[in-house]
DRENLOTI-121183 format. One record per atom (N, C-alpha, C, O, CB): x, y negated, z; atom name; residue number from 1; chain. Coordinates in pm, 1 decimal. Glycine has a CB too. Layout:
% DRENLOTI-121183
         xx         yy         zz   atomo   num   cadena
          X          Y          Z      CA   NUM        A
...
END
This chain:
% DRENLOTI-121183
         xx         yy         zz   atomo   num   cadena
     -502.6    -1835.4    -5102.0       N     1        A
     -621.9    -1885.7    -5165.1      CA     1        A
     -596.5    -1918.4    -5312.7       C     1        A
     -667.2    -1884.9    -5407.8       O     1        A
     -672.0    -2008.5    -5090.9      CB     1        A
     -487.2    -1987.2    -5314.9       N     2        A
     -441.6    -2033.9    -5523.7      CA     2        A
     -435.5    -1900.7    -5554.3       C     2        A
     -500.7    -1871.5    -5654.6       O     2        A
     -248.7    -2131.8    -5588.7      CB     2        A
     -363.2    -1786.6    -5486.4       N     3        A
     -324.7    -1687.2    -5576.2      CA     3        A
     -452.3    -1611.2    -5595.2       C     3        A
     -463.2    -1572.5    -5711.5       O     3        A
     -205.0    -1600.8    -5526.0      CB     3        A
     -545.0    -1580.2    -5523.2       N     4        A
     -673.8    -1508.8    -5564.5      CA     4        A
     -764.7    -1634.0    -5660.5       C     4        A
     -819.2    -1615.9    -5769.4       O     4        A
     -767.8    -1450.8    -5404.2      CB     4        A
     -761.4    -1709.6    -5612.7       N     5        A
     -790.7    -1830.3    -5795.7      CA     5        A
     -731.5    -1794.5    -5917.3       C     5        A
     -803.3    -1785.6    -6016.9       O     5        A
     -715.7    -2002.1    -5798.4      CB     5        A
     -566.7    -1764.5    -5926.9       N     6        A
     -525.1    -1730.1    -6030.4      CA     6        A
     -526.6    -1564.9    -6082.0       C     6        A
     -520.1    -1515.4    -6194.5       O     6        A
     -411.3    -1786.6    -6021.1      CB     6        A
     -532.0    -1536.9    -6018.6       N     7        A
     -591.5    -1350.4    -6029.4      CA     7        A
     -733.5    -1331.1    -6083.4       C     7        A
     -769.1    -1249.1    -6168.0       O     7        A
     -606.1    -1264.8    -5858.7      CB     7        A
     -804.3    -1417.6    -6022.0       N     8        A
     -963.1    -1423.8    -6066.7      CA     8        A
     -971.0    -1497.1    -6202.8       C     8        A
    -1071.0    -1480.9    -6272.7       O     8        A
    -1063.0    -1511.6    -5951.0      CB     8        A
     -866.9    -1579.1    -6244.2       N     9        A
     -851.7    -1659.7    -6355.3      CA     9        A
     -799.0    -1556.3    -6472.7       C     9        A
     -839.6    -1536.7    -6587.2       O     9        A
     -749.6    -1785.1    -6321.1      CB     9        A
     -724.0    -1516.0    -6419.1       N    10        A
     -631.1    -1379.5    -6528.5      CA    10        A
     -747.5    -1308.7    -6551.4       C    10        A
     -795.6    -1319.7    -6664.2       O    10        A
     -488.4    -1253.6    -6447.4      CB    10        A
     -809.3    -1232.2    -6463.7       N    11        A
     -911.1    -1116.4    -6505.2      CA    11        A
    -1013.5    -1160.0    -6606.6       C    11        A
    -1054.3    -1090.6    -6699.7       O    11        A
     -992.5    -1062.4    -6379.0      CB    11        A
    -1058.4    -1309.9    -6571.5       N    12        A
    -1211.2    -1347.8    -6641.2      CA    12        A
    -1119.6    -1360.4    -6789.9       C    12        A
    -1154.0    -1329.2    -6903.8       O    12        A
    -1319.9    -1532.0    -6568.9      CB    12        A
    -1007.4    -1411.1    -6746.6       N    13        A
     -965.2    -1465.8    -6910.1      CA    13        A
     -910.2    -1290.4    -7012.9       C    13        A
     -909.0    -1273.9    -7134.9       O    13        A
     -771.0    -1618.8    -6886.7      CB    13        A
     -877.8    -1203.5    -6916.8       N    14        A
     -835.4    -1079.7    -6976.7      CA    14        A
     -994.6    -1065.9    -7059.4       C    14        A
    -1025.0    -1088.0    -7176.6       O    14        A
     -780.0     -940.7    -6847.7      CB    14        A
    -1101.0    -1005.8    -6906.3       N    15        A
    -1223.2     -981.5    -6980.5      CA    15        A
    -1252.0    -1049.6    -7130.7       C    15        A
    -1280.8     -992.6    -7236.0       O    15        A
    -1327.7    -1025.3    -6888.8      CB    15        A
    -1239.2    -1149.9    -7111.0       N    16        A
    -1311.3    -1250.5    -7256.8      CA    16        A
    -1210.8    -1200.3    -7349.4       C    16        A
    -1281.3    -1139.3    -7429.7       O    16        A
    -1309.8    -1459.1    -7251.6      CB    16        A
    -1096.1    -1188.1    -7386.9       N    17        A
    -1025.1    -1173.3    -7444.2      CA    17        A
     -994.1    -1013.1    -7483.7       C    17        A
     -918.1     -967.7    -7569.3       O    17        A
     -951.3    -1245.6    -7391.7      CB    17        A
    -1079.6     -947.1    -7391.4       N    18        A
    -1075.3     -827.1    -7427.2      CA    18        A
    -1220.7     -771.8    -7533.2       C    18        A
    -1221.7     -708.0    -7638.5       O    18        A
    -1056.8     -755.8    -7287.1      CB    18        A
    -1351.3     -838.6    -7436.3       N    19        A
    -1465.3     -868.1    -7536.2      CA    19        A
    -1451.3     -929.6    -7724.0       C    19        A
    -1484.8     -869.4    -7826.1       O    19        A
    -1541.0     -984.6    -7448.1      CB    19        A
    -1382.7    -1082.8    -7706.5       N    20        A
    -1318.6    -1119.6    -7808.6      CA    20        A
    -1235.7    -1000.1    -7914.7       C    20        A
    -1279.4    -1019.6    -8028.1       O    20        A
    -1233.2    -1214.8    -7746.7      CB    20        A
    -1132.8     -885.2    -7916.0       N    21        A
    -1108.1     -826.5    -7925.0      CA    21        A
    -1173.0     -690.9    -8000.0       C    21        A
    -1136.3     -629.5    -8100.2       O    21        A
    -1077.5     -852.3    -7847.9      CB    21        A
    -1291.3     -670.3    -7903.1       N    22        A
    -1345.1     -570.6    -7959.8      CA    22        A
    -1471.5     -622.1    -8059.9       C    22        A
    -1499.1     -538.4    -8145.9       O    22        A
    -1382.5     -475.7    -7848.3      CB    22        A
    -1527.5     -706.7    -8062.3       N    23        A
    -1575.4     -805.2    -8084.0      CA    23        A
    -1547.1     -790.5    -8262.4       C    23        A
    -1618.2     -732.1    -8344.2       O    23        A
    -1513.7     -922.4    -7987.8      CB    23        A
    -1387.6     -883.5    -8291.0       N    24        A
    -1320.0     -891.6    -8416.8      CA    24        A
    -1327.5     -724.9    -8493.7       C    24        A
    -1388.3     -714.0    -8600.2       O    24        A
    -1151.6     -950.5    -8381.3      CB    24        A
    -1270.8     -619.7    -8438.7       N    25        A
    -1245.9     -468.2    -8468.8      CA    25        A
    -1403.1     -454.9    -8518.4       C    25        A
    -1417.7     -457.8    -8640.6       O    25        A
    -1188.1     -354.7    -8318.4      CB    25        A
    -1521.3     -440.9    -8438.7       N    26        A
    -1628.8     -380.3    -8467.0      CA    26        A
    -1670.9     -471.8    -8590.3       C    26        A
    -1740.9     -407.8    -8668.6       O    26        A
    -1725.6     -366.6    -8344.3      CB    26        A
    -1646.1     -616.2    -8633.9       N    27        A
    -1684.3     -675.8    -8768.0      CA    27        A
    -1607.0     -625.1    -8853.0       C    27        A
    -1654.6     -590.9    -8961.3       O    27        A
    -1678.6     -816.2    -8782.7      CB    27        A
    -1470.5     -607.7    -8826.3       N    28        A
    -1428.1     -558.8    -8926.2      CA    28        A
    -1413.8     -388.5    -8978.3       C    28        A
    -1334.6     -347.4    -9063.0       O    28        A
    -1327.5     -618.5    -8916.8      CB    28        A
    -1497.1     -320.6    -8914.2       N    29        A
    -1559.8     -170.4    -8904.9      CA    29        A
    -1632.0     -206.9    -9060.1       C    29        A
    -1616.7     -196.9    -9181.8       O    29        A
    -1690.1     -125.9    -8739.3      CB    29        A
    -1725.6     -258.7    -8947.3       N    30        A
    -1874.3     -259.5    -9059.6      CA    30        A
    -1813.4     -357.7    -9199.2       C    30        A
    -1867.2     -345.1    -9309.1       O    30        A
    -2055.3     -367.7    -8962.7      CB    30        A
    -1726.1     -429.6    -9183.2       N    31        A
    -1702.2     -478.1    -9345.6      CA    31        A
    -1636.7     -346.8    -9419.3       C    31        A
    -1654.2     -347.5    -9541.1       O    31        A
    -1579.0     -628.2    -9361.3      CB    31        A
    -1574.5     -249.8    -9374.7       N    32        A
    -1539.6     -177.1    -9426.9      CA    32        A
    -1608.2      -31.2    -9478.9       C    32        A
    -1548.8       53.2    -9546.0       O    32        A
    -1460.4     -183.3    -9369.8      CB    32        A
    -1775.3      -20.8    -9421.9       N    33        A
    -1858.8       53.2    -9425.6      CA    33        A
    -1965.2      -30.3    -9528.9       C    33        A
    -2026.0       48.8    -9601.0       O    33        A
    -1895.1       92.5    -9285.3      CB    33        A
    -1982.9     -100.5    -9540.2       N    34        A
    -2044.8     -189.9    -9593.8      CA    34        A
    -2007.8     -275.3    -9722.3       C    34        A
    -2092.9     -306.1    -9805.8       O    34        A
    -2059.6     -252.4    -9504.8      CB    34        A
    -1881.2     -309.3    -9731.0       N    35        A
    -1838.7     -337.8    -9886.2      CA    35        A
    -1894.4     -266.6    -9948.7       C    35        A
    -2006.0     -311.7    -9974.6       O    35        A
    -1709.7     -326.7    -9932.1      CB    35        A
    -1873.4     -156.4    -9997.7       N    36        A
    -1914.0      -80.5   -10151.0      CA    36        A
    -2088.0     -125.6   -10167.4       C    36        A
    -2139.9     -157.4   -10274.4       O    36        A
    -1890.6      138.7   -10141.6      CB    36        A
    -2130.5     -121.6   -10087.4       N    37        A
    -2261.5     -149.3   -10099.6      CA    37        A
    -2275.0     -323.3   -10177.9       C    37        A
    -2331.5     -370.4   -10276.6       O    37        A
    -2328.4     -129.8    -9933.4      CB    37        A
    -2181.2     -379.1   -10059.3       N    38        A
    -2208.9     -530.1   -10126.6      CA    38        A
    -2189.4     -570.6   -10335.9       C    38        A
    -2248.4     -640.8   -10418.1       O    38        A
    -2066.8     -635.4   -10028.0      CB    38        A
    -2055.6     -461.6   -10335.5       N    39        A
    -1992.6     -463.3   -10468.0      CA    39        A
    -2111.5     -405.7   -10574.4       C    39        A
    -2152.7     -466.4   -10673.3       O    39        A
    -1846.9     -364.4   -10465.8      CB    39        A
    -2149.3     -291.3   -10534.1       N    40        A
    -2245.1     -249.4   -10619.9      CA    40        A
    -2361.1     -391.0   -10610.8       C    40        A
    -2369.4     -434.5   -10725.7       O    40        A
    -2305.3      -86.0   -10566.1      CB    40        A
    -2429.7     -455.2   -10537.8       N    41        A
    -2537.5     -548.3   -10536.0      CA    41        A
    -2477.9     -658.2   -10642.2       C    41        A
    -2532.9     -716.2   -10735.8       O    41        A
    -2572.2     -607.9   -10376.3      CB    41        A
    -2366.4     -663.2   -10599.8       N    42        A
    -2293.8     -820.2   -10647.3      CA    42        A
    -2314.4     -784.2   -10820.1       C    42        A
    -2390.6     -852.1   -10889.1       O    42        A
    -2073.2     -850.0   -10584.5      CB    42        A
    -2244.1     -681.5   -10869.8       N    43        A
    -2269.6     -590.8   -10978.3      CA    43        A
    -2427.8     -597.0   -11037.8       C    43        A
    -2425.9     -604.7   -11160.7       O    43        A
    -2233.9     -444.8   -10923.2      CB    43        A
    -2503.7     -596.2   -11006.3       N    44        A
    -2637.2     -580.1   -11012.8      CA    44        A
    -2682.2     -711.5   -11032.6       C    44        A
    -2772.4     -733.0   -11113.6       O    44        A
    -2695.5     -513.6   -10899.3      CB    44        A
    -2629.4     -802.8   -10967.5       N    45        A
    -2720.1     -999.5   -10910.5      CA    45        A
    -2645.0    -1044.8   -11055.5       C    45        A
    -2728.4    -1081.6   -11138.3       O    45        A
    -2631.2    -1138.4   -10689.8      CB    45        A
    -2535.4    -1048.9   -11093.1       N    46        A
    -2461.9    -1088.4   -11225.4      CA    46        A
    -2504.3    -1028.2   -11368.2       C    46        A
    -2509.6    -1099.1   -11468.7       O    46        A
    -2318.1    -1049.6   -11207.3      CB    46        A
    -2540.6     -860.3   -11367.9       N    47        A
    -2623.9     -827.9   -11454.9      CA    47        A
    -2790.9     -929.3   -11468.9       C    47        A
    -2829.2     -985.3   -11571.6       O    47        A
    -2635.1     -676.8   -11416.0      CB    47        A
    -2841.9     -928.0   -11375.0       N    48        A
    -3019.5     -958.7   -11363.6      CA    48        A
    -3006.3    -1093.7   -11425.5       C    48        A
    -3089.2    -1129.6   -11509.2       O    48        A
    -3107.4     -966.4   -11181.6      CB    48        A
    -2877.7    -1194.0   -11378.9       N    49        A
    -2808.0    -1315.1   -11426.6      CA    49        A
    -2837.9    -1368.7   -11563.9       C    49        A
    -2891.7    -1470.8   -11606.9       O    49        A
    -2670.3    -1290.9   -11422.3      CB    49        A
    -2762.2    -1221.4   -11636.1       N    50        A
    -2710.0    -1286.4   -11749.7      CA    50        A
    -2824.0    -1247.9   -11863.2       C    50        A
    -2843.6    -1312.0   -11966.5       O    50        A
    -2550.2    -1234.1   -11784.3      CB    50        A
    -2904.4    -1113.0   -11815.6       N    51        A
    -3014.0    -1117.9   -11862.0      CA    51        A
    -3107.0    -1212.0   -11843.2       C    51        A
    -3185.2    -1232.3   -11936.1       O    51        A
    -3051.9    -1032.6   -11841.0      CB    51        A
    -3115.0    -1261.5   -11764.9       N    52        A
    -3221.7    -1386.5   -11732.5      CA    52        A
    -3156.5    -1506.6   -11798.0       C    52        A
    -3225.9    -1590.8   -11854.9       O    52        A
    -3247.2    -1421.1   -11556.6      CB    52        A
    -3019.5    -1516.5   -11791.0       N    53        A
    -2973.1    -1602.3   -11890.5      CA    53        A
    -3003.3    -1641.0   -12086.0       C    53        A
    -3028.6    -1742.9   -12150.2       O    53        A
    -2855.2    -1559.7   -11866.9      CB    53        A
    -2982.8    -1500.2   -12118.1       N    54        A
    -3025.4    -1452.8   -12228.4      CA    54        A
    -3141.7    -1448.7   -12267.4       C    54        A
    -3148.5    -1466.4   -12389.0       O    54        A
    -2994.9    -1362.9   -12238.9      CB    54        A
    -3274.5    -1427.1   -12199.6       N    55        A
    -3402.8    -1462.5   -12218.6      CA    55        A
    -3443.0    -1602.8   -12201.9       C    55        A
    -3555.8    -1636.1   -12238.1       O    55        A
    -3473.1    -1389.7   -12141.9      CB    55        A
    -3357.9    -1692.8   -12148.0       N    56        A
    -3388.8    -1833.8   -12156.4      CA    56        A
    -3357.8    -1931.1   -12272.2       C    56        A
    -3389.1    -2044.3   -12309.3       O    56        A
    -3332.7    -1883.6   -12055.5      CB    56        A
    -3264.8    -1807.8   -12316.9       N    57        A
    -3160.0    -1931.0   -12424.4      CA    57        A
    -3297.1    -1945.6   -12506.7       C    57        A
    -3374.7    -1851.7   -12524.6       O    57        A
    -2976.3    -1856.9   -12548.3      CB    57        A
    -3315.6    -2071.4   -12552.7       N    58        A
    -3407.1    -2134.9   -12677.2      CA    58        A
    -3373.9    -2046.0   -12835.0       C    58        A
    -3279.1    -1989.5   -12889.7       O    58        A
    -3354.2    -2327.2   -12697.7      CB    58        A
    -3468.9    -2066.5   -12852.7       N    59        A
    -3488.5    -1950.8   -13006.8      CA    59        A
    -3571.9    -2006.7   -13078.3       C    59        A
    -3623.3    -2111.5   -13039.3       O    59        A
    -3552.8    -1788.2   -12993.0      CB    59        A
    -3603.2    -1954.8   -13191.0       N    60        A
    -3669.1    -2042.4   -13339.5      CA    60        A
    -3854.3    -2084.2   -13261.8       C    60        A
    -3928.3    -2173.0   -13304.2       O    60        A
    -3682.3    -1879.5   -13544.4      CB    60        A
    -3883.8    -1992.7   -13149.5       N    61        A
    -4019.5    -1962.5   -13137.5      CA    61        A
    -4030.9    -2137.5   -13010.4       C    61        A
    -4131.6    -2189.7   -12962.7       O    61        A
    -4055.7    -1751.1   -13059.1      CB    61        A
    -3927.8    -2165.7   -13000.5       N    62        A
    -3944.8    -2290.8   -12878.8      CA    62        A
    -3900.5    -2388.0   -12948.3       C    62        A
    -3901.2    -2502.8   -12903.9       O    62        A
    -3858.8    -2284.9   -12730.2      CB    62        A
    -3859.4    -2360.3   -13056.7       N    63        A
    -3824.3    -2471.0   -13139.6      CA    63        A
    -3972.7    -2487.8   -13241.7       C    63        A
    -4015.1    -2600.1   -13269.3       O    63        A
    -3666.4    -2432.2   -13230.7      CB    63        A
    -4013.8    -2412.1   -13271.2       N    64        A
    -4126.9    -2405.0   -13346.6      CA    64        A
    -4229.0    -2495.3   -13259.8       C    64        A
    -4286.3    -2593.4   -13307.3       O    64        A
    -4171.9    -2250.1   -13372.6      CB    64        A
    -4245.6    -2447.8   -13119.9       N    65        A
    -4345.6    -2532.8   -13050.3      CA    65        A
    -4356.2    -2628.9   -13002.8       C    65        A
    -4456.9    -2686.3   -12961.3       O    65        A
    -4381.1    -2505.7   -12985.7      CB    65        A
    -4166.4    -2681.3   -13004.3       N    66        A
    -4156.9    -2842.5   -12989.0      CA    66        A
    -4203.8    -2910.0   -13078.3       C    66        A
    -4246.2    -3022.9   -13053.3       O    66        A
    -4036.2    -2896.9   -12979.7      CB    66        A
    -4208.1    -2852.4   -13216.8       N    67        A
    -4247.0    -2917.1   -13328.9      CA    67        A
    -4393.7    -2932.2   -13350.0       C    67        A
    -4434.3    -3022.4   -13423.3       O    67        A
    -4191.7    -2854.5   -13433.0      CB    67        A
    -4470.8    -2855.7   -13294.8       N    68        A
    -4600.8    -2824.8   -13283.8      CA    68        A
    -4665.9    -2955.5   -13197.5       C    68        A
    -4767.4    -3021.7   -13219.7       O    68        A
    -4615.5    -2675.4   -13213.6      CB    68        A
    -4561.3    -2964.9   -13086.0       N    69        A
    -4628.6    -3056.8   -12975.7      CA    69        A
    -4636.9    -3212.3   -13023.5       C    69        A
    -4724.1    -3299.2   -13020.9       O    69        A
    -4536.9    -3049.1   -12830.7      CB    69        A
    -4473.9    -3201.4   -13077.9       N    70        A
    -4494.9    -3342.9   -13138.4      CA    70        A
    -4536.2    -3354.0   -13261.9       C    70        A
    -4515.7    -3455.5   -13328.5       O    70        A
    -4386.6    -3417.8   -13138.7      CB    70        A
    -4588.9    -3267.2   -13298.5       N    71        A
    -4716.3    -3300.8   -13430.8      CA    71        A
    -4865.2    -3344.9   -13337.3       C    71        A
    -4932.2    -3442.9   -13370.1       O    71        A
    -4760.5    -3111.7   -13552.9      CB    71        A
    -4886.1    -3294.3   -13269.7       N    72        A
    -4980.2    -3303.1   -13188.4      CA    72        A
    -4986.5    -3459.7   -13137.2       C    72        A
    -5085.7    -3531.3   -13151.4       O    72        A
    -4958.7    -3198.4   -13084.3      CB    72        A
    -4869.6    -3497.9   -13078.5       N    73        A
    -4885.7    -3608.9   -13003.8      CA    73        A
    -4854.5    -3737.6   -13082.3       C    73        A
    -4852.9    -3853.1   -13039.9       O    73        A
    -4804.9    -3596.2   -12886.7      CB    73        A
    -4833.0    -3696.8   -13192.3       N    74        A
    -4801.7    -3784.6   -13315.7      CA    74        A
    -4943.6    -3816.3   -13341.6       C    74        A
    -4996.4    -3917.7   -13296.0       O    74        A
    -4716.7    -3710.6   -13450.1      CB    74        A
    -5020.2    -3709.0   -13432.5       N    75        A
    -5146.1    -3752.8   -13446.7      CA    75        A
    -5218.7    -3748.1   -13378.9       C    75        A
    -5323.2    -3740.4   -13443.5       O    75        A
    -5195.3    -3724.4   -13513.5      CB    75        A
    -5257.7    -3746.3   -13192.1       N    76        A
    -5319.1    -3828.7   -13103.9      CA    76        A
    -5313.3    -3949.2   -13134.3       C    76        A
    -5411.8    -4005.0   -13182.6       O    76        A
    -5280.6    -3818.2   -12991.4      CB    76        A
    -5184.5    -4021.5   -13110.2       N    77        A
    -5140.3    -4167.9   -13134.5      CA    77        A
    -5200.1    -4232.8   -13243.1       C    77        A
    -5247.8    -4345.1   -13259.2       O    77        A
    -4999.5    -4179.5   -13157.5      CB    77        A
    -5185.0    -4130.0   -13316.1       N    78        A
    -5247.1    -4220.8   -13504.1      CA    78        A
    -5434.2    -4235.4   -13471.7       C    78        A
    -5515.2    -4325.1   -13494.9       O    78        A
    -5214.2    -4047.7   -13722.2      CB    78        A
    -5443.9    -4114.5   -13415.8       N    79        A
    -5591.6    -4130.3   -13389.9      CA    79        A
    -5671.4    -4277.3   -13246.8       C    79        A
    -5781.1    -4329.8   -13228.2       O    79        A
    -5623.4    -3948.8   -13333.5      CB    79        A
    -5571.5    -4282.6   -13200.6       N    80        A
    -5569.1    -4392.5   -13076.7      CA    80        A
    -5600.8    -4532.6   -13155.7       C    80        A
    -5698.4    -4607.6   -13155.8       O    80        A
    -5398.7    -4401.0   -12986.0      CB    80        A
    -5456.7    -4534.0   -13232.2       N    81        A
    -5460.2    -4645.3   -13319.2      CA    81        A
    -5533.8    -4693.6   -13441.5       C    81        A
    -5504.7    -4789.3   -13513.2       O    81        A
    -5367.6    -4647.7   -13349.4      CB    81        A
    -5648.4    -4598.0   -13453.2       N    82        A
    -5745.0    -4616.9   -13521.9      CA    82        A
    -5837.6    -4691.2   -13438.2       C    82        A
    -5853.4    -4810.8   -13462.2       O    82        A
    -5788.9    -4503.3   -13574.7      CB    82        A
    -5907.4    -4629.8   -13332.9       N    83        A
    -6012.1    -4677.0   -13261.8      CA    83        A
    -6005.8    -4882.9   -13263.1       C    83        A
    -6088.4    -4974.0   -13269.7       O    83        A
    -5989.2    -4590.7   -13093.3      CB    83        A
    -5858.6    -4869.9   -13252.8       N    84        A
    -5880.9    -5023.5   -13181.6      CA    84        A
    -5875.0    -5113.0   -13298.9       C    84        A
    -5887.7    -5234.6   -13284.4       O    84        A
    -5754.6    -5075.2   -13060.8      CB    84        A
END
């Protein structure tokens, strides 16, 4: 009776360990079918990056309109402080 317990114990644990097994191999298939693809994207997400970086940087035209705003909100205020 123990020994067909431990026979039945070996097999389930072979099975899993054999699943486990094929399991690891078939992820590491597809990482190997599948890199170049990732490299080229990764390539691509760092370009879109640095262009989007570069169109954010501040320039004379956002500096111009900070100056604009607080002219604006300057003479709101002056006009406020008239009324009262």
């Amino acid at each position: 009776m123990i020994v067909a317990g431990l026979k039945l114990t070996l097999l389930g644990m072979a099975v899993v360990f054999s699943f486990l097994l094929l399991l690891i191999l078939s992820v590491k298939i597809s990482q190997r079918f599948l890199s170049a693809g990732s490299v080229r994207e990764l390539a691509e997400m760092e370009a879109a990056d640095l262009r989007r970086r570069r169109r954010a940087a501040p320039g004379a035209d956002d500096r111009t309109l900070v100056a604009v705003i607080s002219a604006a909100i300057a003479a709101h205020r002056a006009r406020l402080r008239g009324r009262k």
